[in-house]
Each structure stands twice: as C-alpha cells, then as structure tokens.
Chimera marker file (.cmm) of the C-alpha trace (Angstrom):
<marker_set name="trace">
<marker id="1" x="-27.073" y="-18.465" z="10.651" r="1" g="1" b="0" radius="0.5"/>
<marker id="2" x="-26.658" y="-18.011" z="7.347" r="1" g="1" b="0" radius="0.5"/>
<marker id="3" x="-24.781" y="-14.921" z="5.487" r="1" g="1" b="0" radius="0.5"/>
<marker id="4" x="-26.010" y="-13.616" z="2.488" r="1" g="1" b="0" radius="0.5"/>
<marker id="5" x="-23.320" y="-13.386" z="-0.491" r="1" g="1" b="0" radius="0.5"/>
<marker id="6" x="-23.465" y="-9.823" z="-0.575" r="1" g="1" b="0" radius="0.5"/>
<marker id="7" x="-22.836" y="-9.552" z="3.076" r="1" g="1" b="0" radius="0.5"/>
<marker id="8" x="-20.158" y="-12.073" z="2.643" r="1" g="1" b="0" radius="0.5"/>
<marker id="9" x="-18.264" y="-10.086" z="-0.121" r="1" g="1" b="0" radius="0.5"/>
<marker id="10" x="-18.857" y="-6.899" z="1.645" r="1" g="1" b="0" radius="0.5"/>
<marker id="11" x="-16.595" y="-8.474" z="4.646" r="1" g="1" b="0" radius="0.5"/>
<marker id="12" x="-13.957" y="-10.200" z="2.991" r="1" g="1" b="0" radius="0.5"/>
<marker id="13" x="-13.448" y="-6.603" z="1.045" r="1" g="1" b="0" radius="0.5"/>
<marker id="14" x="-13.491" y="-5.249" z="4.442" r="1" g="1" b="0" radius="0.5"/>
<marker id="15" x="-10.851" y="-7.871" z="5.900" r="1" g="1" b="0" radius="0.5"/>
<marker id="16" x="-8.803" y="-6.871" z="2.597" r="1" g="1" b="0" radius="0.5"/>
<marker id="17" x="-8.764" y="-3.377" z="3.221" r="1" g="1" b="0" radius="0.5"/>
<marker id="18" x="-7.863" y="-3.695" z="6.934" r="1" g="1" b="0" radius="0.5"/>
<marker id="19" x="-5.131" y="-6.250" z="6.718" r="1" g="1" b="0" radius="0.5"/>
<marker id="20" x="-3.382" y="-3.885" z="3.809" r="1" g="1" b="0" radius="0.5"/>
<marker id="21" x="-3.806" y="-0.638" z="5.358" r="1" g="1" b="0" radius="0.5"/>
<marker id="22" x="-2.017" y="-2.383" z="9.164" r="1" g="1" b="0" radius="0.5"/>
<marker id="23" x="0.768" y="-3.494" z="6.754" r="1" g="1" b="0" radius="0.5"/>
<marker id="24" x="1.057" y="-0.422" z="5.209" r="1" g="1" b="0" radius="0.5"/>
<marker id="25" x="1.027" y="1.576" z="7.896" r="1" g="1" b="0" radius="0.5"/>
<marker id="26" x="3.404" y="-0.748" z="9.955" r="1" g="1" b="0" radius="0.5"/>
<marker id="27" x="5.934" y="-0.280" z="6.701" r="1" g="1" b="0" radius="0.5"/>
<marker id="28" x="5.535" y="3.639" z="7.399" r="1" g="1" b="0" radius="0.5"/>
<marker id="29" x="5.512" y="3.521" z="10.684" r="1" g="1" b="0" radius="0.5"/>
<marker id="30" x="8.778" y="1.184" z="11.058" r="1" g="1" b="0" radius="0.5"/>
<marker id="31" x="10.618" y="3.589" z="8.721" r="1" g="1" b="0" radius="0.5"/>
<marker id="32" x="9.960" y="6.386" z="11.310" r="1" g="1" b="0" radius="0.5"/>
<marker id="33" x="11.111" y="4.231" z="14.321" r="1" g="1" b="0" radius="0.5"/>
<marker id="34" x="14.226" y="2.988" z="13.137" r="1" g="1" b="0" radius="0.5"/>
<marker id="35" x="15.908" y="6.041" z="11.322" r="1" g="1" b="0" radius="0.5"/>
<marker id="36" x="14.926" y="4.442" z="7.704" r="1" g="1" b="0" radius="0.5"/>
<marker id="37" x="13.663" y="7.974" z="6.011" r="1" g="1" b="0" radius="0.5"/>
<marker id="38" x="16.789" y="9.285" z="5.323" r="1" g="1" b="0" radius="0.5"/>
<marker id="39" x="18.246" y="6.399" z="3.706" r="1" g="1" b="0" radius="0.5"/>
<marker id="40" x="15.588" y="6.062" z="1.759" r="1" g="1" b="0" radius="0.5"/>
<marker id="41" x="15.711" y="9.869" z="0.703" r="1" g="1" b="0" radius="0.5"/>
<marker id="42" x="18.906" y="9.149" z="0.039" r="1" g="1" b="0" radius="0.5"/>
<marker id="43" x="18.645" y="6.236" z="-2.486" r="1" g="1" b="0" radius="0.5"/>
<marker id="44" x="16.343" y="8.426" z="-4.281" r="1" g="1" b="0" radius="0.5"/>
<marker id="45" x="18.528" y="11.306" z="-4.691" r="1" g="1" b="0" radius="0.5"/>
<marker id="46" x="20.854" y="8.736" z="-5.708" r="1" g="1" b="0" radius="0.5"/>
<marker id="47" x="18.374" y="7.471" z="-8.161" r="1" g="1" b="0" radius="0.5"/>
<marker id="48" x="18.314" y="10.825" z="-9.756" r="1" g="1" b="0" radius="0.5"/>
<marker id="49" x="14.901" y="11.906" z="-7.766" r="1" g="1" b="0" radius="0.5"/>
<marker id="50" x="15.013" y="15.999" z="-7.016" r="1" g="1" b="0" radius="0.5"/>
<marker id="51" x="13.819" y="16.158" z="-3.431" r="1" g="1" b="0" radius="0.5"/>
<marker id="52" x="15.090" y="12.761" z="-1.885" r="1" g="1" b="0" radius="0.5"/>
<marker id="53" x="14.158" y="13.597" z="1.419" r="1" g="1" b="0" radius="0.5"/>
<marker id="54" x="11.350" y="15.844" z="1.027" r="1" g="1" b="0" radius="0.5"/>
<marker id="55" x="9.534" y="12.771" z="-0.973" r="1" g="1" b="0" radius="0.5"/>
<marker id="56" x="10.652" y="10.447" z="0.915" r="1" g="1" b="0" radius="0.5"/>
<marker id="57" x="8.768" y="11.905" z="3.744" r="1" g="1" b="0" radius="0.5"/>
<marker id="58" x="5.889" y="12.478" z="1.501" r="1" g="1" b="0" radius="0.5"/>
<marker id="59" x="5.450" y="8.536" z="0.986" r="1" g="1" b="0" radius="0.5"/>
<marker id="60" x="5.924" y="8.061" z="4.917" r="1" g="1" b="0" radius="0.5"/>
<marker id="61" x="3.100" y="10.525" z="5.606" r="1" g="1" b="0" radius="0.5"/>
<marker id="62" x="1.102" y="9.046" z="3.427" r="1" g="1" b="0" radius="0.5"/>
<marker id="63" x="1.419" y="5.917" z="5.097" r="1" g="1" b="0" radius="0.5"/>
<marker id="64" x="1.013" y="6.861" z="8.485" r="1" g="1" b="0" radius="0.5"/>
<marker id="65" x="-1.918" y="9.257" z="7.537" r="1" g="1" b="0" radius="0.5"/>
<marker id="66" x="-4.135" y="7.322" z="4.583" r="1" g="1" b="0" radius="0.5"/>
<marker id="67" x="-4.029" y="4.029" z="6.015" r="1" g="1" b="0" radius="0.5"/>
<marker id="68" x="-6.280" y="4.347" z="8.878" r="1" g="1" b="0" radius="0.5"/>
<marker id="69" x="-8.223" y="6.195" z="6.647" r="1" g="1" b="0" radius="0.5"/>
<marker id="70" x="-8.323" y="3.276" z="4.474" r="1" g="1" b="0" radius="0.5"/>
<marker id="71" x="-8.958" y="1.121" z="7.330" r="1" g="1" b="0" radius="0.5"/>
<marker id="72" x="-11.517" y="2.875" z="8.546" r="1" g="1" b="0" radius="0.5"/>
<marker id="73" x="-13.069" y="2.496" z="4.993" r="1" g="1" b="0" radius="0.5"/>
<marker id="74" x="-12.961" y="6.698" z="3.793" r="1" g="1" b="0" radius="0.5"/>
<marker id="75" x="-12.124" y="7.379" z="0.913" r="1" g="1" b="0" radius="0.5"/>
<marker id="76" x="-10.498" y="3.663" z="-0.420" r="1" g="1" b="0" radius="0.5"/>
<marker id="77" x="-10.870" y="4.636" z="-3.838" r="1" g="1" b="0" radius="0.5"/>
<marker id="78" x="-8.169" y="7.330" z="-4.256" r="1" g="1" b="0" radius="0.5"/>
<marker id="79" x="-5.955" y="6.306" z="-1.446" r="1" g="1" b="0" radius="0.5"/>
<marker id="80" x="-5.837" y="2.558" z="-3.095" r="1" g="1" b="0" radius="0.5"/>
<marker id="81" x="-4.720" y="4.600" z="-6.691" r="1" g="1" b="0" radius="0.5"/>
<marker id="82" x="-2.267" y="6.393" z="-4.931" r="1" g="1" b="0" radius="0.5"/>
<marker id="83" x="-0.381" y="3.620" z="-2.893" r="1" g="1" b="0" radius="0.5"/>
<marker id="84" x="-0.851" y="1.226" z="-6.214" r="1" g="1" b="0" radius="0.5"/>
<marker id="85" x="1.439" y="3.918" z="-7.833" r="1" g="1" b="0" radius="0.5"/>
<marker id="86" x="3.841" y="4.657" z="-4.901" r="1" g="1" b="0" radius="0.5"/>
<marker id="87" x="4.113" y="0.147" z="-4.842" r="1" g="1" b="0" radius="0.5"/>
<marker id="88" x="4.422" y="0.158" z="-8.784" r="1" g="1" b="0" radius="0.5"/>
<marker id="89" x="7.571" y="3.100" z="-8.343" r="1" g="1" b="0" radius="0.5"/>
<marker id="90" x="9.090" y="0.475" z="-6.054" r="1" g="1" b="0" radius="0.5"/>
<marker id="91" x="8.883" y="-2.639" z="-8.333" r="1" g="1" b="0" radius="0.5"/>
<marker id="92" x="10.116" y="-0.617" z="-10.806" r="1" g="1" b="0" radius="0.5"/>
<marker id="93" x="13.276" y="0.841" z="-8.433" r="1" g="1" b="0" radius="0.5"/>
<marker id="94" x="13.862" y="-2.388" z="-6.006" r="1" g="1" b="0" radius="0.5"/>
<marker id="95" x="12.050" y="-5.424" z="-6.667" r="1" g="1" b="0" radius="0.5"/>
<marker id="96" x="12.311" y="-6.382" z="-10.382" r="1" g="1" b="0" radius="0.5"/>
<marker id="97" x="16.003" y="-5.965" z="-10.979" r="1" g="1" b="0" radius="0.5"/>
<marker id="98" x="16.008" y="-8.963" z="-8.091" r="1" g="1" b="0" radius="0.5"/>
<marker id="99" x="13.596" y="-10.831" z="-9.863" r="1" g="1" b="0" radius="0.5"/>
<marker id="100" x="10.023" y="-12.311" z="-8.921" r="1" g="1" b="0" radius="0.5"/>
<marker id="101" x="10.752" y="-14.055" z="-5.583" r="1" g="1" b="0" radius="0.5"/>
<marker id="102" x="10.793" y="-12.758" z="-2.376" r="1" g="1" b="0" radius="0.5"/>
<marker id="103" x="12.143" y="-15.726" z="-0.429" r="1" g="1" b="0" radius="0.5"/>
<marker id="104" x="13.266" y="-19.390" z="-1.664" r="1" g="1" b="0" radius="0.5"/>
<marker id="105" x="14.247" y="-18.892" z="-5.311" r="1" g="1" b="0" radius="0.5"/>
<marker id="106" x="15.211" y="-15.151" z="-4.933" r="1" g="1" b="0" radius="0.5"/>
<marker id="107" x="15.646" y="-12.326" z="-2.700" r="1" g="1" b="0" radius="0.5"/>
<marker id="108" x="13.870" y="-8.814" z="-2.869" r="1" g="1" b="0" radius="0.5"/>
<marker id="109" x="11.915" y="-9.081" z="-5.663" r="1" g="1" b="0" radius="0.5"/>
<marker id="110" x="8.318" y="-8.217" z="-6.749" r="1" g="1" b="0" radius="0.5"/>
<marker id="111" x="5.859" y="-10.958" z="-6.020" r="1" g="1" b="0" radius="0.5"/>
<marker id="112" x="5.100" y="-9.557" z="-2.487" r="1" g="1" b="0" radius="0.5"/>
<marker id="113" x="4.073" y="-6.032" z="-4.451" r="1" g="1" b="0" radius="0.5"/>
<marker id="114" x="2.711" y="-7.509" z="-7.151" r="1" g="1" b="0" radius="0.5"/>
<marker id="115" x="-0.123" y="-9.226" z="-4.541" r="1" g="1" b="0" radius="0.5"/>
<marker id="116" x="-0.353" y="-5.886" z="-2.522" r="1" g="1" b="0" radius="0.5"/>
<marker id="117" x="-0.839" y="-3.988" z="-5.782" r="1" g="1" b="0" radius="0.5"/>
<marker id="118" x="-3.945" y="-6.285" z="-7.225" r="1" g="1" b="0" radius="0.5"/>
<marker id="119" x="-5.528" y="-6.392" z="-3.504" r="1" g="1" b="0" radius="0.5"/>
<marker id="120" x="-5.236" y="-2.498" z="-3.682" r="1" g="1" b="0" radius="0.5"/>
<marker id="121" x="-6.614" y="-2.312" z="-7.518" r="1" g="1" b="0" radius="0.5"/>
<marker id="122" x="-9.609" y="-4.419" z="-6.298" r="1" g="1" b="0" radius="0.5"/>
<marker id="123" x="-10.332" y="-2.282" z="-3.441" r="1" g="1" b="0" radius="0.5"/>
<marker id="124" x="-10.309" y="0.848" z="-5.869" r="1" g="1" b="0" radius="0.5"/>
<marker id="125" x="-12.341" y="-0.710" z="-8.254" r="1" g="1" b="0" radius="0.5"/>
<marker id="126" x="-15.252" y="-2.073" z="-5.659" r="1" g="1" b="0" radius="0.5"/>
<marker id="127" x="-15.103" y="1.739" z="-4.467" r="1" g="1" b="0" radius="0.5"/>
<marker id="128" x="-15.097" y="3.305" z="-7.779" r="1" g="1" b="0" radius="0.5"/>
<marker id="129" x="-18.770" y="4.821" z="-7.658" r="1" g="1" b="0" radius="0.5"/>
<marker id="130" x="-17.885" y="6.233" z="-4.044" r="1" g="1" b="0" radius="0.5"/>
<marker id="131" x="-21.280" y="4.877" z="-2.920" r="1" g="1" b="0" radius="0.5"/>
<marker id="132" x="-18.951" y="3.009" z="-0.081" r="1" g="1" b="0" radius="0.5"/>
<marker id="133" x="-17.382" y="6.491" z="1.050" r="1" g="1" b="0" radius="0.5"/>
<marker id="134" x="-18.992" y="5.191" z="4.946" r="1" g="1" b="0" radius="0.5"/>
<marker id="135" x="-16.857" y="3.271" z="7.302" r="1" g="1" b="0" radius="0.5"/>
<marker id="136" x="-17.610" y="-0.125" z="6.737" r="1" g="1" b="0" radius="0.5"/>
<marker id="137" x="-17.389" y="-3.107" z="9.254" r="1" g="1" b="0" radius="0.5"/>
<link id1="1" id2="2" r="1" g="1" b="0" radius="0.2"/>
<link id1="2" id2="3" r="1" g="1" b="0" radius="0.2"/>
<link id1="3" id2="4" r="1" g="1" b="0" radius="0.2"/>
<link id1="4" id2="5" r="1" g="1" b="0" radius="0.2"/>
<link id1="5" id2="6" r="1" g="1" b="0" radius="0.2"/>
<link id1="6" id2="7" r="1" g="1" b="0" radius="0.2"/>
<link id1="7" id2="8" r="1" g="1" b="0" radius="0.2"/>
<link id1="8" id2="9" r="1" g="1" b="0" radius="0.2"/>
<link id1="9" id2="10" r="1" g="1" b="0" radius="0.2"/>
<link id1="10" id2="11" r="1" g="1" b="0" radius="0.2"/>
<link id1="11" id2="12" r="1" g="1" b="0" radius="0.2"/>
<link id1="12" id2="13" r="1" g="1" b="0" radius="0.2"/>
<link id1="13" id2="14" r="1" g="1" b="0" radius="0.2"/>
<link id1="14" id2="15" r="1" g="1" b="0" radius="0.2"/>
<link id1="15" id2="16" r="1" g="1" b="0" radius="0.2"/>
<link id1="16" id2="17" r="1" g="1" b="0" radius="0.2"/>
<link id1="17" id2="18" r="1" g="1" b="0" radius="0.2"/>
<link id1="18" id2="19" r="1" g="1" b="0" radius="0.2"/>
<link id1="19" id2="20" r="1" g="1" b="0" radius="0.2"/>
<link id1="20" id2="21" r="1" g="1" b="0" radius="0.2"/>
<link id1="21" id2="22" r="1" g="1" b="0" radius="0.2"/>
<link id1="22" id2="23" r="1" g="1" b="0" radius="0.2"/>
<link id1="23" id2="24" r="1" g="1" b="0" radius="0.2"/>
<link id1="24" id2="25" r="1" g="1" b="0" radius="0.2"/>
<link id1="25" id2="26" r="1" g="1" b="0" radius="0.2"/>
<link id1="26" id2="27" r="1" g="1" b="0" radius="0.2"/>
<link id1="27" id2="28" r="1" g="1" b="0" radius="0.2"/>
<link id1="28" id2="29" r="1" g="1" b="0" radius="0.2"/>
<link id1="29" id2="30" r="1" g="1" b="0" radius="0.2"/>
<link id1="30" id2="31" r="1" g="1" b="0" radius="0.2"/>
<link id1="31" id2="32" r="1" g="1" b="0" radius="0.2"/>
<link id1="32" id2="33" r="1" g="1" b="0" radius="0.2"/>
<link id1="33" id2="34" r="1" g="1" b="0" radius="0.2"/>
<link id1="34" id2="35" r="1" g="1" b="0" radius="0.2"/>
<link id1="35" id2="36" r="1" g="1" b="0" radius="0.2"/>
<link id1="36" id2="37" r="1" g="1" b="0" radius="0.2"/>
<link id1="37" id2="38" r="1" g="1" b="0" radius="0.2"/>
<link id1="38" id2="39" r="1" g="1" b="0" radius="0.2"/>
<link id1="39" id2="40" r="1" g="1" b="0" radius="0.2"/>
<link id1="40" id2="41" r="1" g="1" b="0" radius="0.2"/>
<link id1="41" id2="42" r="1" g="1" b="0" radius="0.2"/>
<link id1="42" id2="43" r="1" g="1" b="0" radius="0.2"/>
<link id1="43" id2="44" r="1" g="1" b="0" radius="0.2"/>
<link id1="44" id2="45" r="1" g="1" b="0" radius="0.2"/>
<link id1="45" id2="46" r="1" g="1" b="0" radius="0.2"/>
<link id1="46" id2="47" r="1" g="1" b="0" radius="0.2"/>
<link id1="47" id2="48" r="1" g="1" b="0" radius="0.2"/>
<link id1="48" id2="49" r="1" g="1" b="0" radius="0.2"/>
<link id1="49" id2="50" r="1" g="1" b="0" radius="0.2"/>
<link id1="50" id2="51" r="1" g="1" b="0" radius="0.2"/>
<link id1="51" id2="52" r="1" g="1" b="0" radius="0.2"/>
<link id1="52" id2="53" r="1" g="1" b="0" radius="0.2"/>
<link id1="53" id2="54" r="1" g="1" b="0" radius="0.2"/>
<link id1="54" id2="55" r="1" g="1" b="0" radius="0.2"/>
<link id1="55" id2="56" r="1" g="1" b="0" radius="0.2"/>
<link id1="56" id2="57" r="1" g="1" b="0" radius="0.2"/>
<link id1="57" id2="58" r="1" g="1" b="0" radius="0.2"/>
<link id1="58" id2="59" r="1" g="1" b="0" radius="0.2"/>
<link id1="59" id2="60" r="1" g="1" b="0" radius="0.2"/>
<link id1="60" id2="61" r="1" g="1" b="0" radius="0.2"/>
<link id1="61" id2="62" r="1" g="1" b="0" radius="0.2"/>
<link id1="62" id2="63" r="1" g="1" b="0" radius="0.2"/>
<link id1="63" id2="64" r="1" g="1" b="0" radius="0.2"/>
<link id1="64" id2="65" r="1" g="1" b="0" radius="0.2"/>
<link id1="65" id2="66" r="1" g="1" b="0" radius="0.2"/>
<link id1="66" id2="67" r="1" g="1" b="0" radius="0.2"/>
<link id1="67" id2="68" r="1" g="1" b="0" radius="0.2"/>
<link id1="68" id2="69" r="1" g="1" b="0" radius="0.2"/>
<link id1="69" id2="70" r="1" g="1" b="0" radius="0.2"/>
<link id1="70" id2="71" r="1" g="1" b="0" radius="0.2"/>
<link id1="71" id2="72" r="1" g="1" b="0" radius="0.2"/>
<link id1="72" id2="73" r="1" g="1" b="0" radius="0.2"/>
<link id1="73" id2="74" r="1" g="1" b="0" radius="0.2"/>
<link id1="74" id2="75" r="1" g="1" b="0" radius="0.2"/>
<link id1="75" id2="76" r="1" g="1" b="0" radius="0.2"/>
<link id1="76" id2="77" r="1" g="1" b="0" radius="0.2"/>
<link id1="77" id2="78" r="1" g="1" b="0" radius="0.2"/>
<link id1="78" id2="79" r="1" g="1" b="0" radius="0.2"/>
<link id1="79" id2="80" r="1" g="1" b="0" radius="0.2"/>
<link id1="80" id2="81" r="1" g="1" b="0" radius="0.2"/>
<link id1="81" id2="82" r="1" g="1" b="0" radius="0.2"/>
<link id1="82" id2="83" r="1" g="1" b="0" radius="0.2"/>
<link id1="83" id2="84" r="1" g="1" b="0" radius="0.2"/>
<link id1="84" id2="85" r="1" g="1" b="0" radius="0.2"/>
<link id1="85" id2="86" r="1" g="1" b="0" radius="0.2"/>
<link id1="86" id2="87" r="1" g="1" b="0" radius="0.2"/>
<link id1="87" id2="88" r="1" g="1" b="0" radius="0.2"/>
<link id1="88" id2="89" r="1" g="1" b="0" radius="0.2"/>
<link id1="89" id2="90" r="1" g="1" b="0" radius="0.2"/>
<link id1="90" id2="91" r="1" g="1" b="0" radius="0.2"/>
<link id1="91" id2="92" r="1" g="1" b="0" radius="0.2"/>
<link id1="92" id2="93" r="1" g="1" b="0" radius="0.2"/>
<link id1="93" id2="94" r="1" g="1" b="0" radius="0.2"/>
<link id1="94" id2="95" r="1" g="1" b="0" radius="0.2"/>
<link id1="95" id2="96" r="1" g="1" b="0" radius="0.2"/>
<link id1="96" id2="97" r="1" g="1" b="0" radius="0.2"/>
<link id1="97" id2="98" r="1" g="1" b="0" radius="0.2"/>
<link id1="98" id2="99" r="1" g="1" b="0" radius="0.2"/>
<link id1="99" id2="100" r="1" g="1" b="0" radius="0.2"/>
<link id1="100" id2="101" r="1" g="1" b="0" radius="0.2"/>
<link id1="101" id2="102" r="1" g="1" b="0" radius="0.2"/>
<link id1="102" id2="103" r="1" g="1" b="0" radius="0.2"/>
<link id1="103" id2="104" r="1" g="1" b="0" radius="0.2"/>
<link id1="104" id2="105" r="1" g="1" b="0" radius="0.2"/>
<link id1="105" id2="106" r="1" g="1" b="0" radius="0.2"/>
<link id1="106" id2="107" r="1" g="1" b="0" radius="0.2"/>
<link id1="107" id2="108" r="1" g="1" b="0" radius="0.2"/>
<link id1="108" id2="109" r="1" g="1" b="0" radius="0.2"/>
<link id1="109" id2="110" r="1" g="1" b="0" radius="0.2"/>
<link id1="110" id2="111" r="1" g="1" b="0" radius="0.2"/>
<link id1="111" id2="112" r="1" g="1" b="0" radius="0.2"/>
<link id1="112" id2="113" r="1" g="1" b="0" radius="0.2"/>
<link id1="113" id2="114" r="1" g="1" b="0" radius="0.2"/>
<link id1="114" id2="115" r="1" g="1" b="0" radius="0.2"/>
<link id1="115" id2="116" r="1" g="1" b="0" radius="0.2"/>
<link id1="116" id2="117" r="1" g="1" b="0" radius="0.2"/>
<link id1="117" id2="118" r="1" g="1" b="0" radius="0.2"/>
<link id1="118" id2="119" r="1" g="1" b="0" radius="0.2"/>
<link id1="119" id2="120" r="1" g="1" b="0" radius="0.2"/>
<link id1="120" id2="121" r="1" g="1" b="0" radius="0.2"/>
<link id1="121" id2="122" r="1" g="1" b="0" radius="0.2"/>
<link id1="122" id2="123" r="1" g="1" b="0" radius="0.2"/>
<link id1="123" id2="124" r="1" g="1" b="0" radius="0.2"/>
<link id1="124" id2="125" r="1" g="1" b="0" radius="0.2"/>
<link id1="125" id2="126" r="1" g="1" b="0" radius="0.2"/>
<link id1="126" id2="127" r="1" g="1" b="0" radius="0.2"/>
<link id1="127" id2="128" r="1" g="1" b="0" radius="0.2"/>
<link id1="128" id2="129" r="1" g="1" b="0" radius="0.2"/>
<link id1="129" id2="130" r="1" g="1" b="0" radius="0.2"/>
<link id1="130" id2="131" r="1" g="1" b="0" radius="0.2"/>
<link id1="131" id2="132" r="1" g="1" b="0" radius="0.2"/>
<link id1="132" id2="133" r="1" g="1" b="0" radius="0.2"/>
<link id1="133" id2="134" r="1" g="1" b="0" radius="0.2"/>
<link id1="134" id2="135" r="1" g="1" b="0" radius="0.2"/>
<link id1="135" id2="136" r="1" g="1" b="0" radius="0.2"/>
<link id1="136" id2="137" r="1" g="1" b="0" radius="0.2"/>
</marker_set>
C-alpha cells in the first residue's frame, strides 16, 4: 500500500497536533490536580502581573479547554497563536534566565519550549487559510 505524500504530511501534522495538545493539556490538567494554580498565581503577582490568580486560571482553562479542541483538529490556527504566546511569556519568565538545557548541561531552561513553540508555529501556519477548520484523522 502505498501513501501518497500529501496524505503522508496530512498525518504526521495530525500526529503533531495530537501529541502537543495531550502534553498540553496534561501540563493544565496536572496543575489542577496537585494544588499548582495558586503558586503559580502567586509567582506572577510576584512578578509584578495584576491579577496573579485570576490569569493564572485563565492559562489553566485554556489548557484544559483548547487542547482537545486542538486535538480534535478545530480551530488549530488561533489556539496554536495563543499557546505560542502563553510558551514565549514562560521562556521569557522561567526558562532563559536558566539557560538552554533542560537536563544534562542545565536545568529549567528553554529548549523544551523552544521545540513546543516551532511545532505549534507550524501547526498555525499549515492552518492559516482555515480550509482545515474539520477534524482531521
């Protein structure tokens, strides 16, 4: 059986968009069961941020609410914008004052985000035209 390479790409953007939307909704979703949206409210009112709590709830919805969506392949576009931004805001407030590495050479920083943020970018730019606004396998 052959697969034709537009059938191929359609899948492997399809495998892209569902592996990043379980991660991203396991982050959100793991904040939730282990107490971790107040702290994180809390280092943003500590980062100067009016409304710790309030956004820090905002992200978590987000989360637990877009991702299926994303999953599910409705509306990819925005919702990859969106979480691009909310991944950039935490390079820029966690990961890049400890540096590139995750793991081995470092700990915390961005390289992790930095991957999750291009997958995301793609997705939003093979949806741009919303002609893919239908689930997709």
């Amino acid at each position: 059986m052959t697969i034709a390479p537009a059938d191929a790409a359609r899948q492997s953007l399809a495998a892209i968009r569902v592996g990043l939307a379980a991660l991203l909704f396991i982050h959100g979703a793991a904040r939730v069961a282990f107490d971790g949206v107040g702290p994180f409210g809390g280092f943003l009112d500590a980062r100067g941020f009016p409304f710790g709590l309030g956004l820090a709830w905002a992200v978590t919805a987000f989360e637990l609410v877009a991702m299926p969506l994303l999953a599910w392949g409705r509306w990819v576009a925005p919702i990859a914008l969106v979480a691009s931004a909310l991944y950039a805001c935490g390079i820029w407030l966690v990961h890049a004052p400890a540096g590139w590495f995750v793991v081995g050479l470092g700990r915390n920083g961005m390289e992790y985000s930095v991957l999750i943020i291009l997958c995301l970018l793609a997705l939003a730019w093979a949806h741009r035209d919303g002609a893919n606004r239908r689930p997709m396998p």
